[in-house]
Structures are given as C-alpha cells and as structure tokens.
C-alpha positions in Angstrom: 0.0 0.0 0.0 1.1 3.1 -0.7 1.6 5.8 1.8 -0.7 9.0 1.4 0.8 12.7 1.3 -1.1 14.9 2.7 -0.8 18.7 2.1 -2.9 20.0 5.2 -4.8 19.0 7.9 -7.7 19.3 6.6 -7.4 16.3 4.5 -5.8 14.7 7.6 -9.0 15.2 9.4 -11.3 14.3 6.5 -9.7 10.7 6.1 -10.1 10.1 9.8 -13.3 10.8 9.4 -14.2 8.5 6.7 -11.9 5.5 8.5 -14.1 5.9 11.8 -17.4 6.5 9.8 -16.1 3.2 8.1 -15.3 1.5 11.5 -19.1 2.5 13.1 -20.7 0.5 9.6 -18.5 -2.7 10.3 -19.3 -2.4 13.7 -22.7 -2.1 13.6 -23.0 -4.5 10.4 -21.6 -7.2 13.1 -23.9 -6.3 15.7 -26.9 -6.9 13.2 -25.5 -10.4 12.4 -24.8 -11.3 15.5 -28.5 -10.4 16.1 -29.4 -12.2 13.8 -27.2 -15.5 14.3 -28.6 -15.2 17.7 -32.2 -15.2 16.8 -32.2 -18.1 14.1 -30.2 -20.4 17.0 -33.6 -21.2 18.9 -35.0 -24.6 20.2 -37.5 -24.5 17.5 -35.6 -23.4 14.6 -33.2 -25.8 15.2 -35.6 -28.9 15.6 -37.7 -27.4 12.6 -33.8 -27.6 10.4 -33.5 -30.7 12.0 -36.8 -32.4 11.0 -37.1 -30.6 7.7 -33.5 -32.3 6.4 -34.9 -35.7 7.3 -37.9 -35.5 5.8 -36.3 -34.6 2.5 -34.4 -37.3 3.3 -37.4 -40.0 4.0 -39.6 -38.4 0.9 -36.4 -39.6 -1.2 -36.3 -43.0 0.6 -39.7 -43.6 1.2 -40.3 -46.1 -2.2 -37.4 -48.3 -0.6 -38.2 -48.1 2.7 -42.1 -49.6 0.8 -40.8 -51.9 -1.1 -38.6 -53.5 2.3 -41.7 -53.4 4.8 -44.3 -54.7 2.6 -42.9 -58.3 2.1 -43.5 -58.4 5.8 -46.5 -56.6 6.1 -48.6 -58.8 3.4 -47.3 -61.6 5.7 -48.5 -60.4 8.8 -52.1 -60.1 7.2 -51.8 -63.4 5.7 -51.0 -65.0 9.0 -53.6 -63.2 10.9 -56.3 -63.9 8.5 -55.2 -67.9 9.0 -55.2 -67.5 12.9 -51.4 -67.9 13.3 
C-alpha cells in the first residue's frame, strides 16, 4: 500500500473521518449479524432444520423403505387372517 501525502490538515481530518465513519458500519453491520445469528439459534428453529432435512431425506427414501416393509407386512395379514 502506498503511503498517502497529505498537504494539510484538513485532509488529515477528513480521512479520519471517513476511516471511523467506516469503523461504526462494520461495527454495527456485526452487531446486526450477530442479532441475527442469535435469533435463528432457537429450540424450535433448530428442531424445525432438524426435521425438515430428514424428511427430505425420507420423501427420497420412502419407495425403498415400501418396497422392504411390505414383504412383511402382506405376511402379517396373511398369517392373521389364517389364525397364526
């Protein structure tokens, strides 16, 4: 980086200026996402993410998951309806 000249004080006080007003905006723009990192980490946002990844998950599976239970379900009818 190179260094600035500066050929009064006035400039000198202008760019300090700009650097805090620049400081305050990250500042504040940290604040606000630490707000709103804060407010998304609740019980019931985090069971909802929770619950809504495995249910994509299951709607994928689910015509497996089917076609491995029913072999025993059919079965299980069969058998009851003979009295086993």
């Amino acid at each position: 980086m190179e260094k600035k000249k500066y050929s009064s004080y006035a400039e000198i006080d202008r760019d300090l200026e700009v650097l805090k007003l620049e400081k305050e905006i990250n500042y504040q723009k940290l604040v606000l996402s630490f707000q709103k990192t804060k407010e998304s980490i609740t019980p019931q946002n985090i069971v909802n993410g929770f619950v809504s990844s495995y249910t994509g998950y299951v709607k994928k599976s689910f015509p497996e998951i089917l076609q491995s239970i029913l072999p025993f379900i059919i079965n299980w009818f069969i058998n009851k309806k003979r009295g086993d």
